[in-house]
Each structure stands twice: as C-alpha cells, then as structure tokens.
GUFIKOL-621434 format. One line per 3 residues: number of its first residue (from 1); their letters; for each residue x, y, z of N, C-alpha, C, O. Coordinates in Angstrom, 2 decimals, always signed. Each point is the difference from the previous one (the first is absolute). Example, Ala and Ser with C-alpha at 12.3 -4.5 7.8 and 13.67 -1.06 7.14 Angstrom:
% residues 2
1) AS) +13.19,-5.69,+7.80,-0.89,+1.19,+0.00,+0.90,+1.20,+0.00,+1.04,-0.02,+0.66; -1.39,+1.07,-1.38,+0.82,+1.19,+0.06,-0.77,+1.09,+0.73,+0.51,+1.11,+0.17
***
This chain:
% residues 99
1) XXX) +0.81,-1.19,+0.00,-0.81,+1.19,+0.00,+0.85,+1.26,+0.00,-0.48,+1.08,-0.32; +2.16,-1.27,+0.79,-0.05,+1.30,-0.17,+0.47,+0.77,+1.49,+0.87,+0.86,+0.10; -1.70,-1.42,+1.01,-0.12,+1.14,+0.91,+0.39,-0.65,+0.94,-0.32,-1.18,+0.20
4) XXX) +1.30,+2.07,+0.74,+0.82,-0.04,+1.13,-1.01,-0.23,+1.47,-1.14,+0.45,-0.16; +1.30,-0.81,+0.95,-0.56,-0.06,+1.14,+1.27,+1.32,+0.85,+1.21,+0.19,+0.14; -2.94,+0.57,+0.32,+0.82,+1.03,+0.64,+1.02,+0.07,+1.42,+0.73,+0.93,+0.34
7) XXX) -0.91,-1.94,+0.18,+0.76,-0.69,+1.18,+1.39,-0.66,-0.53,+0.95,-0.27,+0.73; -0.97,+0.14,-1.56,+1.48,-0.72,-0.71,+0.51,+0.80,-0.66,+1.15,-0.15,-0.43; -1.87,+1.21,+0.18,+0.96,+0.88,-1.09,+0.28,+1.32,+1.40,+1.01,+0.67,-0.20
10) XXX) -1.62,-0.40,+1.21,+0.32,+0.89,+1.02,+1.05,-0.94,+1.04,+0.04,+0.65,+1.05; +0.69,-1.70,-0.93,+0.52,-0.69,+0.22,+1.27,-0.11,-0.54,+1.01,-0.28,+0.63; -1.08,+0.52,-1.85,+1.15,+0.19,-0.94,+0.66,+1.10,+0.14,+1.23,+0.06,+0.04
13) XXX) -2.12,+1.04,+0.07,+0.24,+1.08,-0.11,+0.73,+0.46,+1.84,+0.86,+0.84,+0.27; -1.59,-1.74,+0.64,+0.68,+0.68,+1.19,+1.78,-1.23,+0.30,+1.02,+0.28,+0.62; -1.27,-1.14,-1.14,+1.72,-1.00,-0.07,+0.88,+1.17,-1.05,+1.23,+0.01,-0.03
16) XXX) -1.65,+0.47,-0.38,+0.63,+1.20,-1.09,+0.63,+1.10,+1.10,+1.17,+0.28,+0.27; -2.17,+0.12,+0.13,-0.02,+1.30,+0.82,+1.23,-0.17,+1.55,+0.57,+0.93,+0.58; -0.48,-2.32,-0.29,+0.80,-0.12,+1.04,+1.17,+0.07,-0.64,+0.82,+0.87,+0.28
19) XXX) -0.56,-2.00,-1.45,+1.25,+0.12,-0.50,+0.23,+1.61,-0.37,+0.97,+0.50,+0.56; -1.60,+0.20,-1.25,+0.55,+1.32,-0.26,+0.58,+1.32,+1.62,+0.87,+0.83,+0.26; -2.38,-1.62,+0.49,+0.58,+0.75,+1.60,+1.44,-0.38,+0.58,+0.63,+0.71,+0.78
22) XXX) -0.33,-1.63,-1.15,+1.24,-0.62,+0.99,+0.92,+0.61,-0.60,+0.88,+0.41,+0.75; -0.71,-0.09,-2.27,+0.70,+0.91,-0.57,+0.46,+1.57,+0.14,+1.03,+0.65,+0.16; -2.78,-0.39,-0.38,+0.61,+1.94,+0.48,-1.22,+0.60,+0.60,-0.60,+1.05,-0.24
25) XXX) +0.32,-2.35,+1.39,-0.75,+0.66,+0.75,-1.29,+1.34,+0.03,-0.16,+0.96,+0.76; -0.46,-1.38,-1.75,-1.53,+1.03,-0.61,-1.00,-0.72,+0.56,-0.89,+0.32,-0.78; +0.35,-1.11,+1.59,-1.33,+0.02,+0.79,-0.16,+0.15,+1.52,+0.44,-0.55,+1.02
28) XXX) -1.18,+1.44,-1.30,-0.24,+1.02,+1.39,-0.97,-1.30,+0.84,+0.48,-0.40,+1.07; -1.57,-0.12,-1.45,-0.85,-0.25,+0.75,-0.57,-1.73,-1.24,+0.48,-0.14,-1.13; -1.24,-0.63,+1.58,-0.49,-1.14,-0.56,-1.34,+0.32,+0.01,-0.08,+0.64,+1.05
31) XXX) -1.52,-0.68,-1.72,-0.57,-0.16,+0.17,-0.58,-0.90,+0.16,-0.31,-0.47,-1.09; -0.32,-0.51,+2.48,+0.08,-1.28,-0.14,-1.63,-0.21,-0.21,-0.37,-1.08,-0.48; -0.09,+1.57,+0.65,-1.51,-0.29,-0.59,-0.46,-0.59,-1.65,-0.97,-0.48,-0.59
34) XXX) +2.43,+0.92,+0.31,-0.34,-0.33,-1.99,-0.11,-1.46,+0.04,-1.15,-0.16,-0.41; +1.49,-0.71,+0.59,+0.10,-1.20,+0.15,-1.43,-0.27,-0.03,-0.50,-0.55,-0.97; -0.24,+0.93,+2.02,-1.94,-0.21,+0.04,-0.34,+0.75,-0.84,-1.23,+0.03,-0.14
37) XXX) +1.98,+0.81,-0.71,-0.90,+0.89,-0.81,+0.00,-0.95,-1.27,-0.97,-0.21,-0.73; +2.10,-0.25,+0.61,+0.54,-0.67,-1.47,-1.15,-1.28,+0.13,-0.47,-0.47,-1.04; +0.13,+0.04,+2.11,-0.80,-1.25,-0.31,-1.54,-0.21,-0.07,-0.72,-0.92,-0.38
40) XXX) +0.44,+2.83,+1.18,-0.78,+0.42,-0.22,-0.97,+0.40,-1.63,-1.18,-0.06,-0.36; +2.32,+0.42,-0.18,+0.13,+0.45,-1.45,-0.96,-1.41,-0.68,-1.10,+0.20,-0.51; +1.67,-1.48,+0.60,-0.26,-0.75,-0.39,-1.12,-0.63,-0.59,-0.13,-0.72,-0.99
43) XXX) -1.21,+1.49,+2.51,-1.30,-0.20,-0.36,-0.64,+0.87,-1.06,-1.10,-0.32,-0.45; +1.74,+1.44,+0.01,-0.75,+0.73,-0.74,-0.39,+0.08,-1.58,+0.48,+0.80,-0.81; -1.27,-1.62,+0.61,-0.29,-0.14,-1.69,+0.69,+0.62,-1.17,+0.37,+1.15,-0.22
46) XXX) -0.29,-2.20,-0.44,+1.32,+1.06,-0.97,-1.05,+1.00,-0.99,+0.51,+0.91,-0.65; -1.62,-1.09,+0.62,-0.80,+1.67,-0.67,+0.55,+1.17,+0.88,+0.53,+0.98,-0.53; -0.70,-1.12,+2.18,+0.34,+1.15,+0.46,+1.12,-0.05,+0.95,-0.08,+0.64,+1.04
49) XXX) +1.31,-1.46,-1.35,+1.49,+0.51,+0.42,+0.10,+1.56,-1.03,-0.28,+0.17,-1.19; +0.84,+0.88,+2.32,+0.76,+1.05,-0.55,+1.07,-0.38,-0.87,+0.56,-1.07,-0.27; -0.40,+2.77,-0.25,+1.38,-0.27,-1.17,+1.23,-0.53,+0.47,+0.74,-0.71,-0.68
52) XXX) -0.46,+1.13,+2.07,+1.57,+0.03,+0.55,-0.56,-1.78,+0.76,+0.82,-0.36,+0.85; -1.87,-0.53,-1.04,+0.06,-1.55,+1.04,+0.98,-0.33,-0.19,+0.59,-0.03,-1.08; -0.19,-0.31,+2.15,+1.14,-0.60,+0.96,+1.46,+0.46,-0.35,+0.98,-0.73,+0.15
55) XXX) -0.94,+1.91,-0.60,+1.33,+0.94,-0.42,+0.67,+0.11,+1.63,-0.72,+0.50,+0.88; +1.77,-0.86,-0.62,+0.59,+0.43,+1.60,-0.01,+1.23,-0.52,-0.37,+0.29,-1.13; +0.88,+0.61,+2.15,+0.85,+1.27,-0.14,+0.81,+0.27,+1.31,-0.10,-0.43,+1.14
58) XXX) +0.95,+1.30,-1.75,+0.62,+0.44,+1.01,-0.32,+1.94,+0.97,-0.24,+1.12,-0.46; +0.34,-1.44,+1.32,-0.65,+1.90,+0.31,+0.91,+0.29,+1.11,+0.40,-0.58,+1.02; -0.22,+1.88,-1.70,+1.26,+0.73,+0.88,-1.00,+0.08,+1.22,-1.22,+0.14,-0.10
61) XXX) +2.06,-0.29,+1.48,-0.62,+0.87,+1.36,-0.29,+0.87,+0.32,+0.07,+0.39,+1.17; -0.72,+0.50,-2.58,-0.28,+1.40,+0.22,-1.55,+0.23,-0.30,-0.80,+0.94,+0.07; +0.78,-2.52,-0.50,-1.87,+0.02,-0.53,-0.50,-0.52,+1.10,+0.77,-0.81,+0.50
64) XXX) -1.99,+0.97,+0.20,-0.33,-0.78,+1.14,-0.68,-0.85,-0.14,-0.96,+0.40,-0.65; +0.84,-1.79,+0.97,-0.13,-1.14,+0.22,-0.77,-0.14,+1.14,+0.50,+0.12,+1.12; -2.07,-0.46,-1.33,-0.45,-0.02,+2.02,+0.84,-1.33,+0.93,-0.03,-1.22,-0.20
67) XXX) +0.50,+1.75,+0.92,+0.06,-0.73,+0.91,+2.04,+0.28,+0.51,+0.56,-0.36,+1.04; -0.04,+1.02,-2.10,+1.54,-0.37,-0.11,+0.40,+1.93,-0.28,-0.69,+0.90,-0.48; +1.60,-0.92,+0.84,+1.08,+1.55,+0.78,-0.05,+0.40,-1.42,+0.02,-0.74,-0.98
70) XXX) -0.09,+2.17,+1.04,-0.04,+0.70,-1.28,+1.48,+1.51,+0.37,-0.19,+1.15,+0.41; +1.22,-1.68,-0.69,+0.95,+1.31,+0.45,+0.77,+0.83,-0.45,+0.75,+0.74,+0.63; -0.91,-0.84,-1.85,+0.57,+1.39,-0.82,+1.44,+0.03,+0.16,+0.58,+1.09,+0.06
73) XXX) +0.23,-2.54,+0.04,+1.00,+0.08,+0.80,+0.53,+0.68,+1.53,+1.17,+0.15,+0.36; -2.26,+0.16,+0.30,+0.30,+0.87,+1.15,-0.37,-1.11,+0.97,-0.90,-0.82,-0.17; +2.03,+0.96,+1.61,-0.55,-0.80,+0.70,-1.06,+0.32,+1.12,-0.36,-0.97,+0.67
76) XXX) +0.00,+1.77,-0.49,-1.27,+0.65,+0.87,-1.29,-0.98,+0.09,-0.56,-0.39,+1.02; +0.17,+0.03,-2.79,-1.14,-0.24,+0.33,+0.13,-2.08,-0.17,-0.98,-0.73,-0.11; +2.06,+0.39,+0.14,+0.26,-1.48,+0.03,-0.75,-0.80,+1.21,+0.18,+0.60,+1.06
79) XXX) -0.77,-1.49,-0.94,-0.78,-0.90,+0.51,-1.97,+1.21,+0.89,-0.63,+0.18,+1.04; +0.66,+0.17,-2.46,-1.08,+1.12,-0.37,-0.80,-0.82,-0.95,-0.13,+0.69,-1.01; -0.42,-1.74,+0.86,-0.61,-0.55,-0.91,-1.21,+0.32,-0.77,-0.90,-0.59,+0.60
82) XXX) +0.35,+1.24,-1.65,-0.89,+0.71,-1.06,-1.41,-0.63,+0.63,+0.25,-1.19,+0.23; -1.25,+1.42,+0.04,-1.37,-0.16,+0.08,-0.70,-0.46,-1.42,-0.80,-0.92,+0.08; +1.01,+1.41,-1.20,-0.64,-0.04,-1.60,+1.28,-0.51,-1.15,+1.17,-0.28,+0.23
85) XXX) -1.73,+0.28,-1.19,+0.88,-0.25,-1.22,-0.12,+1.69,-0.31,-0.66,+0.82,+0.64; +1.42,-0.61,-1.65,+0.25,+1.13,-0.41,-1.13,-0.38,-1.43,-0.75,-0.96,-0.15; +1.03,+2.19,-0.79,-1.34,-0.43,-1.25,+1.02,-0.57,-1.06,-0.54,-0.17,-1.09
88) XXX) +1.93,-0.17,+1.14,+0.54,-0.86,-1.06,+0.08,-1.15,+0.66,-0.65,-0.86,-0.59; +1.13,+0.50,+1.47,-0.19,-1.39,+0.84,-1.80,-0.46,-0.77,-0.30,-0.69,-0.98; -0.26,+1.20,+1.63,-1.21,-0.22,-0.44,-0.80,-0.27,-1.56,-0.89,-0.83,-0.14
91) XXX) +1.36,+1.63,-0.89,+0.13,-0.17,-1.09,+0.67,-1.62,-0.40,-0.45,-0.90,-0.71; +1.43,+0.97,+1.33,+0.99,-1.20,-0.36,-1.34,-1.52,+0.49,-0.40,-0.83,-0.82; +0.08,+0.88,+2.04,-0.64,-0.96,+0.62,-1.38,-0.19,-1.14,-0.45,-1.12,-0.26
94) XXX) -0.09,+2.38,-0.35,-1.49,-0.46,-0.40,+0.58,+0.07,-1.76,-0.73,+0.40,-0.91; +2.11,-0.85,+0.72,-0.02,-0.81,-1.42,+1.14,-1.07,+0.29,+0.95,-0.23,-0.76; -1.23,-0.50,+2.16,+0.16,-0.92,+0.47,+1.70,-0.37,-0.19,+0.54,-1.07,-0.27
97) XXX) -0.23,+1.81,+0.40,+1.99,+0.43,+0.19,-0.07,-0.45,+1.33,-0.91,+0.14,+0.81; +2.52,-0.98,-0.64,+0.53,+0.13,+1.13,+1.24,+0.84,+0.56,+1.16,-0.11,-0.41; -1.65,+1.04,+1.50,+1.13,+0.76,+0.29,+0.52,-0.24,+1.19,+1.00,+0.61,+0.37
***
C-alpha cells in the first residue's frame, strides 16, 4: 500500500535524533507523549488523516508545548511548564503531525 505506520516511522525518526544528540548536543527537551500520539494517529480513517499524518517534527523550545518549559533560552522561567499549545503546535496536531 504504500503507507508507513506512524509509530515506526516516529521511532525512526527519534533513534536518529539520539544519534545526532550525542553528537552536538541540539535537544533541549523529549516530548514523551508522541509515542501515544503516534498510535493514536492510527485510528483515524485515511479519508480524514491530515496533510502532515504521522510527519514527526522537530520544535524549537520557543514554541510552547502544554505541559513542557517554554524558555527563550533564559533560565528564569525553566521548570515553568506551558498550560496550552501555542496556535502552531496546534495547527501541527489538527493535520495530525507529530511534534
């Protein structure tokens, strides 16, 4: 058919992401909820998967994420965790992207 299962291809993508961290050190934070999101993804009929289904992504720590530190690189507001998604987080989620 063609089509990736979004749990195996966000899987790929985070064994990627360690090897590149151990290197030069670019991830601030893990989002560990993607994992239930990716399998979440799964149930949703392929008429209405969004454009970006099961795309990982990556998002700088400057976009907020509910639940995870949003700090502009500053340390003030670190273990300050966001209440909401921001409206690109959000965008990303309702064409079923993982960020």
């Amino acid at each position: 058919e063609g089509m990736l299962d979004p749990l195996d291809v966000l899987q790929a993508y985070q064994a990627k992401a360690l090897t590149v961290d151990a290197k030069i050190n670019a991830v601030c934070d893990y989002i560990l909820e993607a994992t239930e999101w990716a399998k979440m993804l799964r149930n949703i009929p392929k008429d209405q998967r969004g454009s970006l289904y099961g795309l990982p992504m990556s998002i700088k720590e400057c976009y907020q994420v509910k639940g995870y530190d949003i700090t502009l690189g500053l340390a003030g507001p670190i273990g300050k965790p966001t209440k909401d998604d921001c409206a690109m987080i959000k965008f990303l989620k309702s064409e079923h992207a993982l960020p």
